[in-house]
DSSP file (Angstrom, degrees, kcal/mol; ACC not computed):
  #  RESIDUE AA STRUCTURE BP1 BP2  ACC     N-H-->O    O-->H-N    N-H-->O    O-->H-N    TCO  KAPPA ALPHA  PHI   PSI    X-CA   Y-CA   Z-CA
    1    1 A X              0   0    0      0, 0.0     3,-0.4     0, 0.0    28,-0.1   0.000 360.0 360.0 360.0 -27.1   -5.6   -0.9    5.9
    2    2 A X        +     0   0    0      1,-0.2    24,-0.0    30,-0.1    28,-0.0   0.225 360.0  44.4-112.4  52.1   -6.5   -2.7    3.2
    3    3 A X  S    S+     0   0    0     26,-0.0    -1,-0.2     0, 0.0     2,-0.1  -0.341  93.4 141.2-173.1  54.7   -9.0   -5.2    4.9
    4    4 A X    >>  -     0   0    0     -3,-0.4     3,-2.3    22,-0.0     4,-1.9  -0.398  65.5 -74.5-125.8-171.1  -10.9   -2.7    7.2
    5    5 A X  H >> S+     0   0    0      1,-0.3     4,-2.8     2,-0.2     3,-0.7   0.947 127.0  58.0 -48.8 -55.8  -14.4   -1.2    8.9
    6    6 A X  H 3> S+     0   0    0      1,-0.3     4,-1.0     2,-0.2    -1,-0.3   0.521 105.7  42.4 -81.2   5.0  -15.2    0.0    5.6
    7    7 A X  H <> S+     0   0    0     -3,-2.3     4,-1.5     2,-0.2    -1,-0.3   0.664 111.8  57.3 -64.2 -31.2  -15.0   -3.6    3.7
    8    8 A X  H <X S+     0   0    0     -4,-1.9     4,-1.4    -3,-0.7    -2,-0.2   0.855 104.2  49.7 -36.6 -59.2  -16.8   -4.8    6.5
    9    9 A X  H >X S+     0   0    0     -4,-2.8     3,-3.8    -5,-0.3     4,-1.2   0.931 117.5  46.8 -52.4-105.8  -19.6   -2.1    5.7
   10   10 A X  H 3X S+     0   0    0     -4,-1.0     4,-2.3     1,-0.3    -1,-0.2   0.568 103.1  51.6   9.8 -76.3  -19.5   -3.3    2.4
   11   11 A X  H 3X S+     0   0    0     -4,-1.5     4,-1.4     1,-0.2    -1,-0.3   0.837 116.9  45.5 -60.9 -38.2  -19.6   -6.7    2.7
   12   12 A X  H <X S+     0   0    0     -3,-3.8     4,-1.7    -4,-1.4    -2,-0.2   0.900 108.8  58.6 -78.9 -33.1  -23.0   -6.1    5.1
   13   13 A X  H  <>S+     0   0    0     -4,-1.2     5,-1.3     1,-0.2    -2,-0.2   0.887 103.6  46.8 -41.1 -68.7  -24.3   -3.9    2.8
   14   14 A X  H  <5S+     0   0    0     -4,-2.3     3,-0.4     2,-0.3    -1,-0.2   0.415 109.3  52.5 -65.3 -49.3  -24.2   -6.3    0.4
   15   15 A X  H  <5S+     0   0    0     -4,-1.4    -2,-0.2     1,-0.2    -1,-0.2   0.934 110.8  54.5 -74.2 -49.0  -26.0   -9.4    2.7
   16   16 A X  T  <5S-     0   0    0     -4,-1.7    -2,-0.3     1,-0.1    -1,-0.2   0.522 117.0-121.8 -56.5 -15.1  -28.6   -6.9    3.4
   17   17 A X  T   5 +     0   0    0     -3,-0.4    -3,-0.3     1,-0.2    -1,-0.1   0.451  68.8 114.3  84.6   5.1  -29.3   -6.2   -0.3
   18   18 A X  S   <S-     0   0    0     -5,-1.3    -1,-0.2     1,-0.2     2,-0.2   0.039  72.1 -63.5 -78.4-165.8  -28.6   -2.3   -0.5
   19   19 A X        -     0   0    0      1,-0.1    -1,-0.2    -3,-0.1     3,-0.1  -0.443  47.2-125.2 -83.2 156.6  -26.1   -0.3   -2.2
   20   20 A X        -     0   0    0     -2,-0.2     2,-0.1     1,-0.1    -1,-0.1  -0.268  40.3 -74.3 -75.5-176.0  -22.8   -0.6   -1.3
   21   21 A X        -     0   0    0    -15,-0.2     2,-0.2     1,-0.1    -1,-0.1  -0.445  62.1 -84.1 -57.0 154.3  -20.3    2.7   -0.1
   22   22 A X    >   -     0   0    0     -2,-0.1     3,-2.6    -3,-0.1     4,-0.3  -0.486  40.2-117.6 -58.0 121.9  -19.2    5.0   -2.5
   23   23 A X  G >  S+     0   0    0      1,-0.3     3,-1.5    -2,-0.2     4,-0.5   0.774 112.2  72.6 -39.7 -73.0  -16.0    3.5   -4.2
   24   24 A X  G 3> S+     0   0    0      1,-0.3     4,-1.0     2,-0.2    -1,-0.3   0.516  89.1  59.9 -20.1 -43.4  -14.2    6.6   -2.8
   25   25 A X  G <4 S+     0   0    0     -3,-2.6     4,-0.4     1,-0.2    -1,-0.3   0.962 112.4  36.2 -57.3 -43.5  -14.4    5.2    1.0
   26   26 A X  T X> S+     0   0    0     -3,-1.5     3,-3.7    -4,-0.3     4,-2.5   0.957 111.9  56.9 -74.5 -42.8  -12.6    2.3    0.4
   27   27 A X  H 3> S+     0   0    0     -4,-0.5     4,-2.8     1,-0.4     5,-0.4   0.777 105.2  63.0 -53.6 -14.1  -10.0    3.8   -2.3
   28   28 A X  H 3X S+     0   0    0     -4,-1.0     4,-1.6    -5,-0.2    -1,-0.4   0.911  99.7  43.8 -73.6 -38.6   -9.4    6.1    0.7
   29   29 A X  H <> S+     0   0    0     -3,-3.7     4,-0.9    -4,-0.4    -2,-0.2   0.818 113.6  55.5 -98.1 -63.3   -8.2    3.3    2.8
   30   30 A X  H  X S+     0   0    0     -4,-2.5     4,-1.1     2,-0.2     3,-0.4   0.925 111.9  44.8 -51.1 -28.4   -5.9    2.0   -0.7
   31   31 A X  H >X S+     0   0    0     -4,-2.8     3,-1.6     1,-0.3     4,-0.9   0.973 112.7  49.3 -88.1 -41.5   -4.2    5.4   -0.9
   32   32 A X  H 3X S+     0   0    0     -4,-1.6     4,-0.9    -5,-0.4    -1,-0.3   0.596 104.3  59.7 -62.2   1.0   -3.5    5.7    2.8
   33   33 A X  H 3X S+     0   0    0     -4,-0.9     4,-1.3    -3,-0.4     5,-0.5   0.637 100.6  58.9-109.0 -26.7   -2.1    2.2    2.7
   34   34 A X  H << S+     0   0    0     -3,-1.6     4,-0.3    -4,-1.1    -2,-0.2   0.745 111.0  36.7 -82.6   7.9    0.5    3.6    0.2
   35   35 A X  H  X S+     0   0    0     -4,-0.9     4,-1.8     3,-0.1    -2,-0.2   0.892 117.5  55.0 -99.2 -38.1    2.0    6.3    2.4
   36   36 A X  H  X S+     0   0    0     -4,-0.9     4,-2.7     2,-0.2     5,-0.3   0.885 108.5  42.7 -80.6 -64.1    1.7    4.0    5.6
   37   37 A X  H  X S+     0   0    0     -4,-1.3     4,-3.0     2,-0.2    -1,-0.2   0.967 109.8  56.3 -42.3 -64.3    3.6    0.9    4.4
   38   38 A X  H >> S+     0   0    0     -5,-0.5     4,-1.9    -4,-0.3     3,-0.5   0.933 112.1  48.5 -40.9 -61.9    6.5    2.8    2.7
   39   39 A X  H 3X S+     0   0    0     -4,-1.8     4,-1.1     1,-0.3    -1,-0.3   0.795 107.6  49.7 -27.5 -66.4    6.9    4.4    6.0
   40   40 A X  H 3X S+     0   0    0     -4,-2.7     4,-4.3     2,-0.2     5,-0.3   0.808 109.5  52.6 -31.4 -47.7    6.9    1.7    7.9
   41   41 A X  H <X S+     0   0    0     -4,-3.0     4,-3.2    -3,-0.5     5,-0.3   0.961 107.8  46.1 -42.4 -72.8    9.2    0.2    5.8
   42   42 A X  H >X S+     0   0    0     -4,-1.9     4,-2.9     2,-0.2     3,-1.5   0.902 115.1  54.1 -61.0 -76.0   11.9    3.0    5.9
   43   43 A X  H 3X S+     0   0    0     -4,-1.1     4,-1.6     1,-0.4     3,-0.3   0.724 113.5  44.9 -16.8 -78.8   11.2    3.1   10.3
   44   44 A X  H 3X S+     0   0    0     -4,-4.3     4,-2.0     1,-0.3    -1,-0.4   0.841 110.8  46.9 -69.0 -30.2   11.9   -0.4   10.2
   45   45 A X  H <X S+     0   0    0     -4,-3.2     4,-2.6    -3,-1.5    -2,-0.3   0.899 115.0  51.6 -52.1 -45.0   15.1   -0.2    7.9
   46   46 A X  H  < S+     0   0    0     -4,-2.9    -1,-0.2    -3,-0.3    -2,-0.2   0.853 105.2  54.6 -89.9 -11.0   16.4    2.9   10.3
   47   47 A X  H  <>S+     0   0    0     -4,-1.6     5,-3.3    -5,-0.2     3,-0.4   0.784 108.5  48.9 -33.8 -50.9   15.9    0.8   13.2
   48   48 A X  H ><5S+     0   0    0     -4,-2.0     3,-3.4    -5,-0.2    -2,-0.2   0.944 108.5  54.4 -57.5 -56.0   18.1   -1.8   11.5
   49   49 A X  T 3<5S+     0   0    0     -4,-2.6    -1,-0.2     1,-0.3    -2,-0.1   0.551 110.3  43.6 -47.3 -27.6   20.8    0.6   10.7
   50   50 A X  T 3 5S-     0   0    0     -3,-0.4    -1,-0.3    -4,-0.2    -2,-0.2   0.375 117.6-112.4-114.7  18.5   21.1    1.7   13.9
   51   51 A X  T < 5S+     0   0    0     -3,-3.4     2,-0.3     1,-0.2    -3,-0.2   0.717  72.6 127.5  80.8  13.6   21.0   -2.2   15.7
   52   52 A X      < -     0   0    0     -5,-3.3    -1,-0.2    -4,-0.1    -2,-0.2  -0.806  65.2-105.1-107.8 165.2   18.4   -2.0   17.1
   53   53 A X    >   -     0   0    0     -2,-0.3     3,-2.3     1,-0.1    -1,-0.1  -0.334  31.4-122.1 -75.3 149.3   15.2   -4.9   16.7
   54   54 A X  T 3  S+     0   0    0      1,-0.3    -1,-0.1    -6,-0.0   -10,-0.0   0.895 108.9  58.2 -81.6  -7.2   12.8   -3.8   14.9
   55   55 A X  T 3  S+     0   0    0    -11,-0.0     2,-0.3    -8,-0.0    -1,-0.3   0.149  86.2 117.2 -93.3  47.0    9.8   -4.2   17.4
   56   56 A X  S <  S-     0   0    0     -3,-2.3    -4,-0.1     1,-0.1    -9,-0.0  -0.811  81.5 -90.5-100.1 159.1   12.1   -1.9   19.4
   57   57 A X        -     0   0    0     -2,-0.3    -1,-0.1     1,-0.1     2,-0.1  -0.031  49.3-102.0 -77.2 165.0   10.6    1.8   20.3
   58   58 A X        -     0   0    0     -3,-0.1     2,-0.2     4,-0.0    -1,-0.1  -0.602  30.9-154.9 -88.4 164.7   11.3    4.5   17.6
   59   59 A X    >   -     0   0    0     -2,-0.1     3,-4.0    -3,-0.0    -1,-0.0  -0.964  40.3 -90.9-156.8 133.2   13.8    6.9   18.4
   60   60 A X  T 3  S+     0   0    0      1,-0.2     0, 0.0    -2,-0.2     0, 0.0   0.039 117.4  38.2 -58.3 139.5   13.6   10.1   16.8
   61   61 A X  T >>>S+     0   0    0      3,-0.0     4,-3.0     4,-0.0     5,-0.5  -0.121  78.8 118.5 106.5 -41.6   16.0    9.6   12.9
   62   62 A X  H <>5S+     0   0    0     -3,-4.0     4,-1.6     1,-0.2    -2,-0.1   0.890  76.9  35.7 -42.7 -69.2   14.5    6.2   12.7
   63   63 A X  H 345S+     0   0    0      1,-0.2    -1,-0.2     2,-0.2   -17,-0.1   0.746 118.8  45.8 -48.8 -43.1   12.9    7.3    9.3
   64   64 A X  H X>5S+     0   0    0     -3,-0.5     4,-1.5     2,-0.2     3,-1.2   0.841 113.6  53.9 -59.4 -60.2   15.6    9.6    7.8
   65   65 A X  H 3X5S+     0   0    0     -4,-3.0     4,-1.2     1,-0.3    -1,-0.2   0.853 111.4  44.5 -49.4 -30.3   18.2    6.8    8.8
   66   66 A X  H 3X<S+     0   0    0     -4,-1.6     4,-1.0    -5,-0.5    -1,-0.3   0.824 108.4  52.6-108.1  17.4   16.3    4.3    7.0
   67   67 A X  H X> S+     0   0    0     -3,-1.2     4,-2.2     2,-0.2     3,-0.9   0.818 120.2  48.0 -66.8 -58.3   15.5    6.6    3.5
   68   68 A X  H >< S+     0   0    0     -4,-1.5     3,-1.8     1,-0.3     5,-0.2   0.816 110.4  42.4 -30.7 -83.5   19.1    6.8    3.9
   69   69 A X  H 3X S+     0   0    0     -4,-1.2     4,-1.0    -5,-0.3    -1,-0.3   0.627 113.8  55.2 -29.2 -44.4   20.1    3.3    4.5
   70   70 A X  H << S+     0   0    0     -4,-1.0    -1,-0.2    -3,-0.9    -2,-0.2   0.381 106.1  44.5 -38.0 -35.6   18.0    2.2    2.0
   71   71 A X  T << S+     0   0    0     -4,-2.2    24,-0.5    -3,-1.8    -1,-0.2  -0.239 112.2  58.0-112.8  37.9   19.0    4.1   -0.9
   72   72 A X  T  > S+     0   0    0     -5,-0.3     4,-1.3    23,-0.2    -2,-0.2   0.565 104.5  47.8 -90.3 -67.1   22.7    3.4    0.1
   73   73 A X  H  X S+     0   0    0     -4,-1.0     4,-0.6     1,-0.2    -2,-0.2   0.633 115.5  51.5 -83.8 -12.5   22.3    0.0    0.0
   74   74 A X  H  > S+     0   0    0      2,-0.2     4,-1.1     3,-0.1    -1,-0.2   0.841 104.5  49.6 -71.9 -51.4   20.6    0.8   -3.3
   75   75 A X  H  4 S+     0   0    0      1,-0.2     4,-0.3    -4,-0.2    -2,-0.2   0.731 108.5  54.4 -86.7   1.3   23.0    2.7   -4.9
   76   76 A X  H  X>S+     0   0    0     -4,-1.3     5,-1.9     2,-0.2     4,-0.9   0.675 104.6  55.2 -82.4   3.2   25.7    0.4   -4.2
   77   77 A X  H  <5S+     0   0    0     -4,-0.6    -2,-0.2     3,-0.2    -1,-0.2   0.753 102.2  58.4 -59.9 -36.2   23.9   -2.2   -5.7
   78   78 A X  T  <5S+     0   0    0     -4,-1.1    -1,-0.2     1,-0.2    -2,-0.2   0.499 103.1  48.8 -78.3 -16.2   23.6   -0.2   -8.6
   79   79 A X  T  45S-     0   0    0     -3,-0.4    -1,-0.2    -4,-0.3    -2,-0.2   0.509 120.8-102.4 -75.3 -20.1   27.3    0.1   -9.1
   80   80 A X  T  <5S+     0   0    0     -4,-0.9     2,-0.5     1,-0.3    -3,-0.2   0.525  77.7 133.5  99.1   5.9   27.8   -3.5   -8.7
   81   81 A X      < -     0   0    0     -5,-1.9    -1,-0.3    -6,-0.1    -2,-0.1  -0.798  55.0-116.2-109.1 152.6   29.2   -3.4   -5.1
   82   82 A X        -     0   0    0     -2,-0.5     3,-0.4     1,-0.1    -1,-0.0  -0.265  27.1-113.9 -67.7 163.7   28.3   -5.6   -2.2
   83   83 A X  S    S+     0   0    0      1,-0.2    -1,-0.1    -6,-0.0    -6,-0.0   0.614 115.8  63.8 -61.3 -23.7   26.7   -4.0    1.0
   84   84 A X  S    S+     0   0    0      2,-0.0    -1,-0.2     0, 0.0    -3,-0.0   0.754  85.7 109.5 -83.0 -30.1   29.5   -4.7    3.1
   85   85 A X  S    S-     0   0    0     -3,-0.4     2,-0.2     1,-0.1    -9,-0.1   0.062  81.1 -98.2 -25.9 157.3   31.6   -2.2    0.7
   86   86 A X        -     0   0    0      1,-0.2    -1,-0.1     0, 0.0    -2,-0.0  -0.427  45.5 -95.2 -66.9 153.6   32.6    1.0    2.0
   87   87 A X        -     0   0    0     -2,-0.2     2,-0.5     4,-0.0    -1,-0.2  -0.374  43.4-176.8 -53.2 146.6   30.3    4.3    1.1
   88   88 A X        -     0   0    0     -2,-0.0     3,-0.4     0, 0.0     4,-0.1  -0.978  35.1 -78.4-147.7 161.6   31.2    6.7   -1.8
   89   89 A X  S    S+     0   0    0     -2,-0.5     2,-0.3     1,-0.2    -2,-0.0  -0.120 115.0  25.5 -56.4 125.7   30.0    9.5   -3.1
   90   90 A X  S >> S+     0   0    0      4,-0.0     3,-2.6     3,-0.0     4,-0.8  -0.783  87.5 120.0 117.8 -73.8   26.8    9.7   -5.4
   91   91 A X  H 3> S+     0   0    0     -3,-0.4     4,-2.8     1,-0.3     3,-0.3   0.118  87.2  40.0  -3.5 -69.5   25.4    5.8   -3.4
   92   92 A X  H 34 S+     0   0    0      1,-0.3    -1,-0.3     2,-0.3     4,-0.1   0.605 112.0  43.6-102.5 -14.0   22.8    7.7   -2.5
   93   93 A X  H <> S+     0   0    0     -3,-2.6     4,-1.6     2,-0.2    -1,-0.3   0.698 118.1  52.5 -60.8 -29.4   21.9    9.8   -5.3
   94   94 A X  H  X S+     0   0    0     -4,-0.8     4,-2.2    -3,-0.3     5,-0.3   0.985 111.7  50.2 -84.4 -43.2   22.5    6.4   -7.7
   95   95 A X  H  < S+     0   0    0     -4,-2.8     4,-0.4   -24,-0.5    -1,-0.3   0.632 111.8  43.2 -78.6  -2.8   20.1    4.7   -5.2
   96   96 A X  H >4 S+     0   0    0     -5,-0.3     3,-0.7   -25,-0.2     4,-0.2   0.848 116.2  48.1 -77.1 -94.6   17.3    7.4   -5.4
   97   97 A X  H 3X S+     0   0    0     -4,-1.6     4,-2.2     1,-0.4     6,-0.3   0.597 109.0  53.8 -63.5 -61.6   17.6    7.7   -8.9
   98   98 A X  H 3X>S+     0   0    0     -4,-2.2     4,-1.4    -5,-0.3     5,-1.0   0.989 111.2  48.8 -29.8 -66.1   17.5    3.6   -9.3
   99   99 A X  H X45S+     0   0    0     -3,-0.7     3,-1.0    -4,-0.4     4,-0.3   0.820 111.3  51.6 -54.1 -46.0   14.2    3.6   -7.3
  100  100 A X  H 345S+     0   0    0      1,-0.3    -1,-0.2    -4,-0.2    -2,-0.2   0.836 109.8  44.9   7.4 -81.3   12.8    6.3   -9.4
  101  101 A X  H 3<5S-     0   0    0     -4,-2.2     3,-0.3     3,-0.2    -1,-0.3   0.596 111.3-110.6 -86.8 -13.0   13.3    4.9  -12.2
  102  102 A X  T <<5S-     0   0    0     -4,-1.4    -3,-0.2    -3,-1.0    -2,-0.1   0.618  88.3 -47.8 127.1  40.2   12.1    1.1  -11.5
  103  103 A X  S   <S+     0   0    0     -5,-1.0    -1,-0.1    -4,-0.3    -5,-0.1   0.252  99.1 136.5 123.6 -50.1   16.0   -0.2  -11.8
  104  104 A X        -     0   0    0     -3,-0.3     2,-0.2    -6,-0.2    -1,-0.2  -0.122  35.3-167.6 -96.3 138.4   17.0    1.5  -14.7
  105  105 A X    >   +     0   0    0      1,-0.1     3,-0.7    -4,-0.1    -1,-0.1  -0.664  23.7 166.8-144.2 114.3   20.5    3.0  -14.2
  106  106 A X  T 3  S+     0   0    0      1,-0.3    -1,-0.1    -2,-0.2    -2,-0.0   0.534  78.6  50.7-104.2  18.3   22.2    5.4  -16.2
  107  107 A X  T 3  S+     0   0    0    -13,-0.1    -1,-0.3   -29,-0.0    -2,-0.1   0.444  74.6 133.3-109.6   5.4   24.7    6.4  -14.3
  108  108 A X    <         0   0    0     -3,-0.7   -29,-0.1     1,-0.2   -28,-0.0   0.093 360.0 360.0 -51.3 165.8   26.2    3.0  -13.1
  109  109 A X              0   0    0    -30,-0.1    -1,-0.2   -31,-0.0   -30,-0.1   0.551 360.0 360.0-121.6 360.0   29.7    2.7  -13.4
């Protein structure tokens, strides 16, 4: 996404001595690239979660398992416990609220 037809375009544009595209195509291409990665991300994370490799086919949960998983492993982190720890209640609210907030946490304990 962020190295696509419409940098290409650009980039020809540009040898050719015209105007370039309108900022807006490419920024179009930057904002889809933030929904698209995170996604990915979380897919591959709920893949993990459930053992499976990650160039193995999705199977419907794979995203929701890995918001989950992901802010799990986040809000124990944020208490100060290893991954290997058991769950408790709030991990996953204390890891939402850690990503939120860049880190900042005010509810560790």
């Amino acid at each position: 996404l962020c190295h696509n037809c419409c940098h290409f375009s650009n980039a020809m544009l540009e040898a050719l001595g015209v105007q370039k595209a309108p900022a807006w195509v490419t920024r179009a291409a930057k904002t889809a690239a933030k929904v698209v990665v995170p996604v990915a991300e979380a897919i591959a994370e709920g893949k993990a979660s459930r053992g499976a490799d990650v160039d193995a086919g999705y199977v419907f949960g794979d995203f929701t398992r890995g918001i989950i998983s992901a802010n799990v492993s986040e809000g124990k982190a944020s208490r100060g416990a290893s991954s290997d720890e058991g769950y408790r209640i709030g991990d996953f609210t204390r890891g939402l609220f850690s990503k939120l907030t860049g880190g900042s946490s005010c509810c560790s304990r």
